[in-house]
TORDRENLO-888248 format. One line per 2 residues: number of its first residue (from 1); for each residue x, y, z of C-alpha. Coordinates in steps of 0.02 Angstrom, whole numbers. Layout:
REM TORDRENLO-888248
NUM> X:Y:Z  ...
***
This chain:
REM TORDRENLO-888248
1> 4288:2947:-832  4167:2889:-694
3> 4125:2707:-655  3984:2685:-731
5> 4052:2784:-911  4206:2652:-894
7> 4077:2501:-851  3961:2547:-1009
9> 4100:2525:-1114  4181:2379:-1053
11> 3997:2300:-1060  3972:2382:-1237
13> 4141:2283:-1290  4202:2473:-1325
15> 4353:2450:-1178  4498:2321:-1184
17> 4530:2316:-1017  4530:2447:-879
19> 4634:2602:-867  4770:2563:-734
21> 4697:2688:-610  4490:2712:-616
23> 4399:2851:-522  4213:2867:-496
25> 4105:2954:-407  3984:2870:-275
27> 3835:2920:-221  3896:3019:-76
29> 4002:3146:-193  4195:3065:-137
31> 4288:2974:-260  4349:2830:-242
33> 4498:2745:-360  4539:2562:-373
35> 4694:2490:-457  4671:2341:-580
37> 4690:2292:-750  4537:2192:-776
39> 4503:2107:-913  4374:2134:-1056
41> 4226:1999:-1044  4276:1984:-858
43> 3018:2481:794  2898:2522:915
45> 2992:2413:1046  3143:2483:993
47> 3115:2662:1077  3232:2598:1231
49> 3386:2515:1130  3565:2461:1201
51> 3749:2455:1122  3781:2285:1198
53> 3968:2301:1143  4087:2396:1017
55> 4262:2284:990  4414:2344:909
57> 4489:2207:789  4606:2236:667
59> 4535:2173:503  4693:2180:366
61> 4580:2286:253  4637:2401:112
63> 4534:2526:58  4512:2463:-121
65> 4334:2492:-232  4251:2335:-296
67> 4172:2248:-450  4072:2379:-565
69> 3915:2414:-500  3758:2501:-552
71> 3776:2676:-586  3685:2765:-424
73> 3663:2599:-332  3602:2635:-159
75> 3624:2517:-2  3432:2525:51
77> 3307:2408:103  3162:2336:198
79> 3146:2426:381  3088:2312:510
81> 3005:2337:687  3109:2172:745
83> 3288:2200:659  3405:2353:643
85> 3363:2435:449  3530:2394:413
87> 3510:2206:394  3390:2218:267
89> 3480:2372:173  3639:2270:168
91> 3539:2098:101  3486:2206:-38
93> 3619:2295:-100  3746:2160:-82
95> 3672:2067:-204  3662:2202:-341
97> 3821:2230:-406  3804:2031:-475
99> 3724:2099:-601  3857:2139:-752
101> 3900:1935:-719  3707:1914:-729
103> 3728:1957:-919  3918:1930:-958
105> 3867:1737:-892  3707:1688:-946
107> 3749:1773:-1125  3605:1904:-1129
109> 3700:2047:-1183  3805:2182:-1070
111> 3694:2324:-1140  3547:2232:-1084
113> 3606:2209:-918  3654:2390:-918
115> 3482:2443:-959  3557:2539:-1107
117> 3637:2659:-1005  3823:2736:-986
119> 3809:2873:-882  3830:2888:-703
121> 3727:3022:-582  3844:3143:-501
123> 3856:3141:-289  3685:3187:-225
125> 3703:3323:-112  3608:3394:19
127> 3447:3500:9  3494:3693:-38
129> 3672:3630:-117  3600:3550:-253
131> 3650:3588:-442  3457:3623:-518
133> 3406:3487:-618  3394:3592:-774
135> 3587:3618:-767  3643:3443:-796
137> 3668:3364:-954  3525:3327:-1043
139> 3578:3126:-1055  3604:3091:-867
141> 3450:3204:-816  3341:3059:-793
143> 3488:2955:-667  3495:3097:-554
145> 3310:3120:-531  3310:2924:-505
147> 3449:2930:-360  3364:3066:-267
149> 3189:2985:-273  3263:2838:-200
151> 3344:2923:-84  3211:2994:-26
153> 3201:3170:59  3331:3246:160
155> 3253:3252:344  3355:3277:495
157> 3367:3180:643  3425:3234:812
159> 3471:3404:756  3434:3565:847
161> 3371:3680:728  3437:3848:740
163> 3314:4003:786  3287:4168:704
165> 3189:4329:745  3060:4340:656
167> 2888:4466:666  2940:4502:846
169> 2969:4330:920  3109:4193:903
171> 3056:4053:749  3141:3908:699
173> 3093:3728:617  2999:3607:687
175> 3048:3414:691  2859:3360:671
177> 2846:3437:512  2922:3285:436
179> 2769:3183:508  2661:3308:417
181> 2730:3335:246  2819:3197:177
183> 2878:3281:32  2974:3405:162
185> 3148:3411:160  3262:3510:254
187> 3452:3619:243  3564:3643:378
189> 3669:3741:288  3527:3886:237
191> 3408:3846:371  3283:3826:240
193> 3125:3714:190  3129:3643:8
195> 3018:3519:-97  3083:3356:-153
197> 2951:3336:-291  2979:3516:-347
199> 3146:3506:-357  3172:3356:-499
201> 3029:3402:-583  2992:3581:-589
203> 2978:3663:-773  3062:3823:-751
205> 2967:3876:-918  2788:3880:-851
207> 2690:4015:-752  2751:3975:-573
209> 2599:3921:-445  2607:3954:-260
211> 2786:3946:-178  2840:3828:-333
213> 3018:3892:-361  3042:3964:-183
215> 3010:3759:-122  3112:3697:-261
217> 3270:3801:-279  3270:3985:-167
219> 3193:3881:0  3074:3943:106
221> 3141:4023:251  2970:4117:355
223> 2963:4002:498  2767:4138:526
225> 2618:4021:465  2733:3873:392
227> 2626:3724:434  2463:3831:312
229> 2603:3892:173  2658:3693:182
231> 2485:3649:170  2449:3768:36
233> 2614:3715:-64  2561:3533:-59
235> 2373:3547:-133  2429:3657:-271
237> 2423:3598:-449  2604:3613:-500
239> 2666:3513:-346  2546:3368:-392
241> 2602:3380:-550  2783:3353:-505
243> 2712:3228:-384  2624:3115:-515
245> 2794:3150:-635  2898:3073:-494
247> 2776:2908:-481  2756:2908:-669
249> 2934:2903:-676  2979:2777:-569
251> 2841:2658:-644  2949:2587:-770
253> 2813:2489:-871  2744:2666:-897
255> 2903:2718:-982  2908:2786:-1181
257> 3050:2698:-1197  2969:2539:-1112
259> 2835:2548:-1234  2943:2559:-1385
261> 3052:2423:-1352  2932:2266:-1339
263> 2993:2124:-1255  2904:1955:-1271
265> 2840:1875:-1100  2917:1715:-1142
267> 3090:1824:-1144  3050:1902:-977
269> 3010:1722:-897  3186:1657:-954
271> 3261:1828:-897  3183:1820:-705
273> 3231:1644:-714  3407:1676:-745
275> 3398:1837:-616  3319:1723:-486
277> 3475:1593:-522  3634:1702:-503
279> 3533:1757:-333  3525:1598:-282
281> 3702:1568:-291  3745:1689:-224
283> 3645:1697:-63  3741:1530:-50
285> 3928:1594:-60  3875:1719:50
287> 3813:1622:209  3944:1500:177
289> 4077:1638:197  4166:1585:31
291> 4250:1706:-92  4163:1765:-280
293> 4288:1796:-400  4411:1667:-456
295> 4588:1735:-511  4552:1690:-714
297> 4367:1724:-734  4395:1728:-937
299> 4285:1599:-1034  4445:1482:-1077
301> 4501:1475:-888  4483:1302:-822
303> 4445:1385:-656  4347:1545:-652
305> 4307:1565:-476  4182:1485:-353
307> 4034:1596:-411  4061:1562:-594
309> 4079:1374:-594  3948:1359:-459
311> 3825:1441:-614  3889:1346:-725
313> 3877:1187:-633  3677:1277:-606
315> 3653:1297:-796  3697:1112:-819
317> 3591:1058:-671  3431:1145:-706
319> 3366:1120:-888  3268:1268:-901
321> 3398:1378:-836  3557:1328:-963
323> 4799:2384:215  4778:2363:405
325> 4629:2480:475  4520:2438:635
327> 4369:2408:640  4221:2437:791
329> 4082:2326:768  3920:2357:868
331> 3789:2227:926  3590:2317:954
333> 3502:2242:1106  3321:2275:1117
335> 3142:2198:1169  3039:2152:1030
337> 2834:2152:1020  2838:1970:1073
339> 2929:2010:1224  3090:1907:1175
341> 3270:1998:1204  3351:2011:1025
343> 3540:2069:994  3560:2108:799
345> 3706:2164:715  3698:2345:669
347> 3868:2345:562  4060:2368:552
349> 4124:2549:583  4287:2580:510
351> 4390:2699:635  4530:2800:606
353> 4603:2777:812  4575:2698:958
355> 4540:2866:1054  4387:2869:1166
357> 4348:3024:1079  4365:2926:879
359> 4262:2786:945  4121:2875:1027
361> 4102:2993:849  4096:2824:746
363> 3997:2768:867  3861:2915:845
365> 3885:2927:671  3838:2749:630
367> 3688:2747:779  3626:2929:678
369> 3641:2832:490  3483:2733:554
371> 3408:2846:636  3428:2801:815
373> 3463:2974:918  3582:2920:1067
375> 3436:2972:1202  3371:2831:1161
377> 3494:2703:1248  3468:2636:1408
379> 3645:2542:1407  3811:2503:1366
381> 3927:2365:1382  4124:2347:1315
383> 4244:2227:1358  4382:2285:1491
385> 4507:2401:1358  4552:2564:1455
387> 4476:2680:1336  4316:2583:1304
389> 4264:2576:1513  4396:2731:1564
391> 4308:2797:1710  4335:2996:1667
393> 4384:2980:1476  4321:2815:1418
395> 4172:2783:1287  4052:2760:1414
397> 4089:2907:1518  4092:3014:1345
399> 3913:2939:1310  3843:2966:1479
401> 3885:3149:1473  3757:3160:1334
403> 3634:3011:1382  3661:2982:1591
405> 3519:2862:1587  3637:2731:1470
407> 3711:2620:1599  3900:2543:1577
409> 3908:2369:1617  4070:2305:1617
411> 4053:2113:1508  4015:1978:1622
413> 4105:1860:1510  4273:1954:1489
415> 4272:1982:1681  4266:1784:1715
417> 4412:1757:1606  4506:1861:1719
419> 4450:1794:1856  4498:1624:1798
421> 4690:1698:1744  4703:1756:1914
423> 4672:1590:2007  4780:1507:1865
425> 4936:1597:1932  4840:1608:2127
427> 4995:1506:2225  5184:1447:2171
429> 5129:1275:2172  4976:1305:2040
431> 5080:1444:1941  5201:1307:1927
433> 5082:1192:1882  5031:1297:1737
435> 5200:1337:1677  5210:1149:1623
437> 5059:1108:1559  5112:1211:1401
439> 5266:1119:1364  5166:971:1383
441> 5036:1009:1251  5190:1080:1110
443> 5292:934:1143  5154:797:1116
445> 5084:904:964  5267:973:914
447> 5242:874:730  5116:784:640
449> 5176:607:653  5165:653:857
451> 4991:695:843  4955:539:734
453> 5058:424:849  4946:521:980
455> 4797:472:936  4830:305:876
457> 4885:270:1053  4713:346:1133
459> 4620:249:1016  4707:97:1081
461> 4663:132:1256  4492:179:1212
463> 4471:2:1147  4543:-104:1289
465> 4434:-2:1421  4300:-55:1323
467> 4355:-226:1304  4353:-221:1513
469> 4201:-122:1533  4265:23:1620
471> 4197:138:1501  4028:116:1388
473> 3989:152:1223  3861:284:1178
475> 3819:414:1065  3920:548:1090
477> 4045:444:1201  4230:425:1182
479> 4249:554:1026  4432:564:945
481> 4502:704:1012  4681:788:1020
483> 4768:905:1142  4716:1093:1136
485> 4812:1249:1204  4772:1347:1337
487> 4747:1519:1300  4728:1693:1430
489> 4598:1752:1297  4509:1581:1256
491> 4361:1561:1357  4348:1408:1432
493> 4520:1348:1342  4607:1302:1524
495> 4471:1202:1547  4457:1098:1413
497> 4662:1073:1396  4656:989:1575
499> 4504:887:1549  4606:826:1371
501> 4754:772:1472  4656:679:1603
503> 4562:593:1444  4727:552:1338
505> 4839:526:1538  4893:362:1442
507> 4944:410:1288  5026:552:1335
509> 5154:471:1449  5166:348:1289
511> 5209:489:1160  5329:574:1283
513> 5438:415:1317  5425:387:1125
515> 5487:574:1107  5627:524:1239
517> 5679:358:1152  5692:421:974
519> 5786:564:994  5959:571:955
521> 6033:672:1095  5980:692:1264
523> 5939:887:1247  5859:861:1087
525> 5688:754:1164  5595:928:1218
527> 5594:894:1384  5506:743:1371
529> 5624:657:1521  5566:783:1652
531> 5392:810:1577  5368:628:1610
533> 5448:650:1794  5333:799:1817
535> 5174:718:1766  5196:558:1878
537> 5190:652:2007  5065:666:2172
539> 5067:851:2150  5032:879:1970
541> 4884:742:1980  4807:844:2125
543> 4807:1011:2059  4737:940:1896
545> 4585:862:1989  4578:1023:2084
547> 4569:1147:1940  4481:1043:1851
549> 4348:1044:1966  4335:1238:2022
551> 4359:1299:1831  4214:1171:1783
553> 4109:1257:1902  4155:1427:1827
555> 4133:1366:1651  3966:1330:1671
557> 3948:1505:1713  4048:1560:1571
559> 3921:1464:1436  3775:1547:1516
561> 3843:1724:1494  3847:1716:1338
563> 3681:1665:1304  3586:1812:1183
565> 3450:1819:1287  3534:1808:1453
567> 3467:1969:1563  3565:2058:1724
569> 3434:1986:1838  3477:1802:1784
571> 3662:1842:1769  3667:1926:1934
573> 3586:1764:2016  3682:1634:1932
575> 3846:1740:2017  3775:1694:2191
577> 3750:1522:2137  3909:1505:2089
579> 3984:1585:2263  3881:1472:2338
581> 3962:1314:2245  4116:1368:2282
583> 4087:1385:2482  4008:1232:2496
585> 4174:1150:2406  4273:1263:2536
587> 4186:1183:2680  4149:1006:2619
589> 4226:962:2457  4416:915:2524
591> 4391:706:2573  4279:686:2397
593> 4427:765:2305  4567:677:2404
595> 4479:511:2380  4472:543:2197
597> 4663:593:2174  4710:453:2268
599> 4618:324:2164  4684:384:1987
601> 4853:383:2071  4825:196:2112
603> 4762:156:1956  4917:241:1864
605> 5034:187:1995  5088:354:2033
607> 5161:365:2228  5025:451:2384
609> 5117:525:2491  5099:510:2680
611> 4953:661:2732  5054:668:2900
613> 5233:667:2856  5318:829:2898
615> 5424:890:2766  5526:1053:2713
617> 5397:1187:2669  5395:1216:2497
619> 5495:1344:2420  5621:1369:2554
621> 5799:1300:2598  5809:1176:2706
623> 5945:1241:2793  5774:1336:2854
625> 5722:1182:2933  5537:1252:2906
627> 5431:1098:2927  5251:1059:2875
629> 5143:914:2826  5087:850:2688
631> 4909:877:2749  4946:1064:2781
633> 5047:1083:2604  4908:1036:2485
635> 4755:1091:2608  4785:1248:2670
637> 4928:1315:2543  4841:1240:2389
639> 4653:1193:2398  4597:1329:2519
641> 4724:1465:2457  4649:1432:2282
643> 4459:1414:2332  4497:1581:2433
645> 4566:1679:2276  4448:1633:2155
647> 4319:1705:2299  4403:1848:2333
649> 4432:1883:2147  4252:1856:2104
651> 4206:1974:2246  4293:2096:2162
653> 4277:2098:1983  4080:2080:2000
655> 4060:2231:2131  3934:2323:2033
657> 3822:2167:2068  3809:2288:2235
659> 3761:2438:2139  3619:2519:2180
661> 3545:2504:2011  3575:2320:2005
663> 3509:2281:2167  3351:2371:2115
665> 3328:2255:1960  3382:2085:2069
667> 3187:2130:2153  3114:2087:1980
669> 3174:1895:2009  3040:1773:1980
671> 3127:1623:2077  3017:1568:2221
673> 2857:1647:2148  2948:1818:2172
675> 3020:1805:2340  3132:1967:2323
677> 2995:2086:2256  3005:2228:2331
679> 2902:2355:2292  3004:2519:2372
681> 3160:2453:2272  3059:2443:2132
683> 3012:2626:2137  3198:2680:2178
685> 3197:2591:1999  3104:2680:1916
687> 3172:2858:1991  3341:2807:1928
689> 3243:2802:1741  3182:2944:1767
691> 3155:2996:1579  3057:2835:1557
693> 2935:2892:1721  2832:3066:1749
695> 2768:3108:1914  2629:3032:1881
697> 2671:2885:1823  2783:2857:1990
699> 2622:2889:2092  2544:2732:1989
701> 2694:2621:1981  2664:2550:2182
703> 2492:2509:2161  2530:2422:1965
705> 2677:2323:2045  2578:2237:2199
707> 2425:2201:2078  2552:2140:1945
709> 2646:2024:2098  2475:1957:2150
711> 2411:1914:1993  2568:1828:1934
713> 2579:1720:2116  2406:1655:2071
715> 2409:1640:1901  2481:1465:1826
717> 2574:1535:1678  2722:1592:1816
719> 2708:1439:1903  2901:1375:1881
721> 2955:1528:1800  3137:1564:1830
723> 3205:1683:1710  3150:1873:1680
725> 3141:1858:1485  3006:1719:1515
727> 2902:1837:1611  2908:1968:1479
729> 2855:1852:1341  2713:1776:1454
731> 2649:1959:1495  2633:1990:1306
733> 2553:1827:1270  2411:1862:1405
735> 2401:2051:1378  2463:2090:1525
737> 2595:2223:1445  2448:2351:1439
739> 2349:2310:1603  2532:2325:1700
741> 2619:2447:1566  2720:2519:1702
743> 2781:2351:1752  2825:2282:1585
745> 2917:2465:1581  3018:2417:1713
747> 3064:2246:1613  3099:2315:1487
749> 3244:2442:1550  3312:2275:1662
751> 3307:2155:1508  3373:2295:1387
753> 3549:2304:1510  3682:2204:1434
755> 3760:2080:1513  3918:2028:1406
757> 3984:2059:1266  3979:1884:1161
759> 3891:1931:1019  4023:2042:975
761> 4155:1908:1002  4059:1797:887
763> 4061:1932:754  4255:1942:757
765> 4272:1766:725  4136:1778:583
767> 4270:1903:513  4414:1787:499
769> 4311:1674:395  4229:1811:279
771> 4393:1900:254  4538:1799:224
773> 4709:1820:160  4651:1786:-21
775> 4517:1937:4  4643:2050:104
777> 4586:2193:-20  4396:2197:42
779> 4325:2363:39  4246:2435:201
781> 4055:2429:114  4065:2262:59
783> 4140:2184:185  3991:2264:300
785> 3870:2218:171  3939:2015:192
787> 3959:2017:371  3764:2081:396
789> 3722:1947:294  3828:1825:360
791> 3775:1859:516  3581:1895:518
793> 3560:1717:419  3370:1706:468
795> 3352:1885:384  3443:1858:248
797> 3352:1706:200  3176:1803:260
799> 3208:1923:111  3128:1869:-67
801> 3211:1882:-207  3067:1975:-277
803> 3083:2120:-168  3291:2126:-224
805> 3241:2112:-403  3109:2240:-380
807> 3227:2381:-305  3365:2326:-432
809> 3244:2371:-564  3198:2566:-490
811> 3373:2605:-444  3382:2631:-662
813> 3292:2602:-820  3321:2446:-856
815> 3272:2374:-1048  3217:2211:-987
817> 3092:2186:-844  3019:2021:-741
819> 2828:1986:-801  2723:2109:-690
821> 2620:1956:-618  2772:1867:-524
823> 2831:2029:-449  2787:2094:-286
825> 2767:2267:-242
***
């Protein structure tokens, strides 16, 4: 029994429930089973493109099939010069296998909803393995013609085709033929040239015209005059017959049985209205994240799952209406028409390992299902896994082989972290430091009456520093917060821990001697004696106020890495800046930091010690009788020796910033009206692109750039301009793009380079609220389709429902249509 067989009858009434295990057949030809006892009544600009990252995360799923669906529904859509296809394709066909709850809800009829159809198409195959039409049951003829018209012909990409010798010279297929003859399609498998149109609508019984069977079911296989046989093949009478059979066909109001069954328009209003509903609702659930189906969907269930009630609740409303596998998930960066940097999710590619060589196939194979060939990338960037950046076997080094013009870049982002968990553990003294801070946050948060009593207490300070006017009130000021845990993999998380334990420094100490008080033996209170000890203490104050500070200066750096539209130029600078920040603290930022230690000290009555005291150095015996100050102790061994290995680190995570490549693009800064252009660099540039630049278009390039540097110096549009991606937009905008193509070429590459790998971050964390525990059983499709969608919220909500409701009605006949004036085509 195939799906669609099983999902006619259940709509029909004819089925009880489901069989315990269903099979069906998708579109593809695999099958696909799904255990369940359900119940009855249940771009131009996008030539130069770049992988800006491709995570692993495992996502809990189990390959298990979903609702019933059309028979021969197809994830298409919309293409777009500004989006990857796949956005689109997934916005559409997530939304159409609502439709057997369409009916089963708004009480139109299963049948109706079914279009009056059982049967399900077979898997299409490719050209030249097809079963001929004419040998398929009579009753599903019509459902495989309409899958492979919207499927549309079978055409190649990125495939060498092979040569034969033919009439004394070597022949083989062309790849602009598909430009030519739309109706073209092509087989791998016999090296042959068949007919789309021909093929689902050729009438075996009459007189055969030129090349009629040979296009629809031998192929055509003389590579000698092709493009005038082609040519000849498409003006003759029986392949424009087939031709206007095909459009005739797929123009439903056309349709016999259209004719025969009349519908009234007054019908057809309330039935778009309902459609339009139930799409409604569900574009909600979708961006919101939340699940469909409730656990008891049956009409006497006081709870039949969010999408159900939330119709319901519609229909009241509105009057007129009454298993673990890993995934890879890969971000597109690109330069649209309007000059602006976009990154757009592509999809989720499910992967069978974590080998270089398994991630780089899924990796191609998703890149070829939307037609992008891998020439076309001009970069790469992964976070820092071994076999993602592996220098002889990694991804990158396995795509560079075939494309050496896509550039790794190691993520900016993931490479700060580190630096930041190196510094954290950079001396004893701060490692120490560290090691406490943890106990700290778990014994203050160890229950929720602590974290009550917690902030109770803040909010009691808050109010009698207000009372005294040390702090002001404001919007934004003095929000309730609570202590957070650091984290090696949280951005930013060190950061904001400190800063919440210099905020709450009050009620901290207050919860920890409460912790001490209450408990009922001594080694029951968590610590909280010696945590208390530990905090009220010169050295854990300073090396708060010291971290604080340098990792505030890094986080600032952090945030703007993972900007969308941050470009290596920018990136690259904003590195220096921050080298430069942390010199100048070096060489001039001791006394302001001292002087701010020693107040809070005073004001918490916490003991300074004497700078020039000499005192056993720390960490040794003092039968060592090693002596050193103060002074020396928290300068040299713990301000410098920390400003010095967060220097030294940066230095050397961020060495490609040295790389030829990247020193080329720095020239293309527009700080300081261009003050690094430089012209000779520029050119170096474009010779390491050289697929993007001809010989002649290198003899051009020096005389474009200093016209293009001129102009822009003079001209008041890049007067203040500090960021790369601005120029680019601003060269569009005045036309500039085509007067200085070369230039804006140039851009392009540099602002197509990835810099981190955020998006893809982001995406993860989408995941844990689109597939939770509850929804463990998500499919690989669907949960694709909802995380596009999810996602790419400013597509999703760009798509009309007309548009869905008009490819929902050609993917079958369908018994009921929307009135023809409120649909667009």
């Amino acid at each position: 029994m195939t799906r669609a067989d099983w999902a006619g009858d259940w709509a029909t009434g004819r089925v009880a429930a489901a069989p315990a295990r269903v099979g069906w057949l998708l579109p593809n030809g695999r099958r696909r089973r799904r255990s369940a006892e359900i119940p009855a009544g249940g771009g131009s600009r996008q030539q130069r493109l770049c992988i800006t990252g491709a995570g692993q995360q495992p996502a809990g799923a189990q390959r298990a099939g979903r609702s019933a669906q059309p028979a021969g529904a197809q994830r298409a859509g919309l293409a777009s010069s500004q989006q990857p296809a796949g956005a689109r394709r997934a916005a559409l066909g997530l939304l159409l296998f609502l439709h057997f709850a369409f009916a089963e809800i708004w009480g139109t009829g299963r049948q109706q909803a079914l279009g009056g159809s059982t049967a399900a198409p077979t898997g299409q195959q490719p050209a030249g393995n097809r079963i001929p039409i004419e040998e398929y049951p009579p009753e599903i003829r019509d459902q495989v013609r309409r899958a492979y018209a919207l499927r549309c012909p079978t055409q190649p990409h990125n495939l060498t085709f092979a040569r034969k010798w033919q009439n004394g010279q070597w022949r083989s297929f062309q790849q602009t033929w598909f430009d030519e003859f739309d109706w073209l399609e092509y087989s791998e498998s016999k090296d042959a040239a068949y007919c789309l149109y021909c093929y689902l609508f050729f009438d075996p019984g009459k007189p055969e015209k030129f090349g009629s069977s040979v296009f629809a079911k031998d192929g055509y296989t003389n590579r000698k005059k092709a493009k005038d046989n082609f040519n000849q093949h498409g003006t003759c009478k029986t392949h424009n017959n087939a031709r206007l059979k095909c459009d005739d066909f797929m123009n439903q109001r056309t349709n016999v049985a259209r004719r025969i069954d009349v519908i009234s328009k007054e019908e057809e209003k309330r039935y778009e209205i309902r459609l339009n509903s139930s799409l409604d609702v569900a574009r909600f659930l979708i961006m919101q994240g939340d699940a469909f189906r409730g656990h008891d969907e049956s009409s006497t269930s006081n709870n039949k799952g969010t999408y159900r009630e939330m119709v319901d609740w519609y229909k009241d409303k509105v009057e007129i209406v009454k298993d673990a596998t890993i995934k890879m998930a890969i971000i597109l960066r690109f330069v649209n028409d309007e000059g602006k940097v976009m990154e757009r999710l592509l999809g989720l590619q499910h992967v069978e390992s974590c080998t270089a060589a398994s991630l780089k196939e899924a990796l191609v194979k998703m890149l070829n299902s939307h037609k992008l060939p891998i020439s076309s990338l001009r970069g790469q960037g992964y976070d820092g896994a071994s076999n993602m950046r592996g220098e002889f076997n990694g991804v990158q080094k396995l795509i560079r082989d075939e494309n050496p013009y896509a550039f790794y870049v190691h993520c900016f982002a993931h490479q700060l972290q580190l630096v930041v968990v190196i510094v954290a553990t950079s001396t004893p003294a701060i490692a120490d430091f560290f090691n406490y801070v943890p106990l700290i946050v778990n014994t203050v948060g160890a229950s929720c009456m602590r974290k009550d009593a917690l902030l109770a207490k803040h909010h009691d300070v808050l109010l009698e520093k207000l009372e005294s006017g040390e702090i002001i009130t404001g919007k934004g000021l003095n929000q309730e917060c609570s202590l957070a845990r650091p984290g090696d993999t949280r951005w930013g998380s060190h950061l904001k821990t400190l800063l919440r334990i210099l905020v709450m420094w009050e009620a901290v100490i207050d919860i920890l001697e409460i912790v001490k008080k209450d408990s009922v033996k001594p080694g029951n209170n968590g610590g909280a004696f010696g945590l208390i000890g530990k905090m009220e203490r010169f050295d854990f104050v300073f090396i708060m106020h010291l971290m604080i500070k340098l990792l505030s200066i890094t986080d600032s750096l952090s945030h703007a890495l993972q900007r969308k539209d941050q470009n290596i130029v920018e990136a690259m600078q904003l590195i220096i800046d921050v080298k430069e920040q942390l010199q100048d603290m070096r060489d001039n930022g001791w006394d302001p930091l001292f002087k701010r230690v020693k107040t809070f000290c005073d004001k918490n009555e916490i003991e300074v010690p004497d700078m020039d005291k000499e005192i056993n150095a720390r960490g040794t015996s003092t039968r060592r009788k090693q002596k050193v100050t103060n002074m020396h102790f928290y300068h040299v061994e713990i301000f410098l020796a920390a400003i010095d290995a967060i220097l030294s680190e940066m230095n050397h995570r961020f060495g490609e910033v040295s790389s030829e490549l990247l020193v080329c693009m720095a020239c293309l800064n527009p700080r300081n009206s261009f003050s690094n252009f430089d012209v000779d660099k520029l050119v170096r540039l474009a010779e390491i692109y050289a697929v993007d630049f001809d010989v002649g278009d290198l003899l051009l390039l020096p005389g474009q750039l200093r016209g293009f540097v001129s102009h822009a110096r003079r001209t008041q549009d890049f007067l203040g301009c500090t960021e790369l991606g601005k120029v680019a937009e601003i060269m569009v905008k005045t036309k500039m793009n085509t007067s200085y193509g070369l230039v804006y070429r140039l851009i392009e590459l540099t602002l197509t380079l990835p810099v981190a790998t955020a998006s893809v971050e982001r995406i993860f964390s989408a995941m844990s609220i689109v597939k939770t525990d509850l929804r463990n059983k998500m499919g690989d499709e669907w949960l694709n389709d909802l995380m596009i969608c999810y996602t790419e919220k400013k597509i999703f909500r760009s798509i009309k429902n007309d548009k869905i409701i008009k490819r929902f009605e050609d993917m079958k006949t369908r018994r009921m249509l929307v009135p023809r004036n409120n649909l667009v085509v």
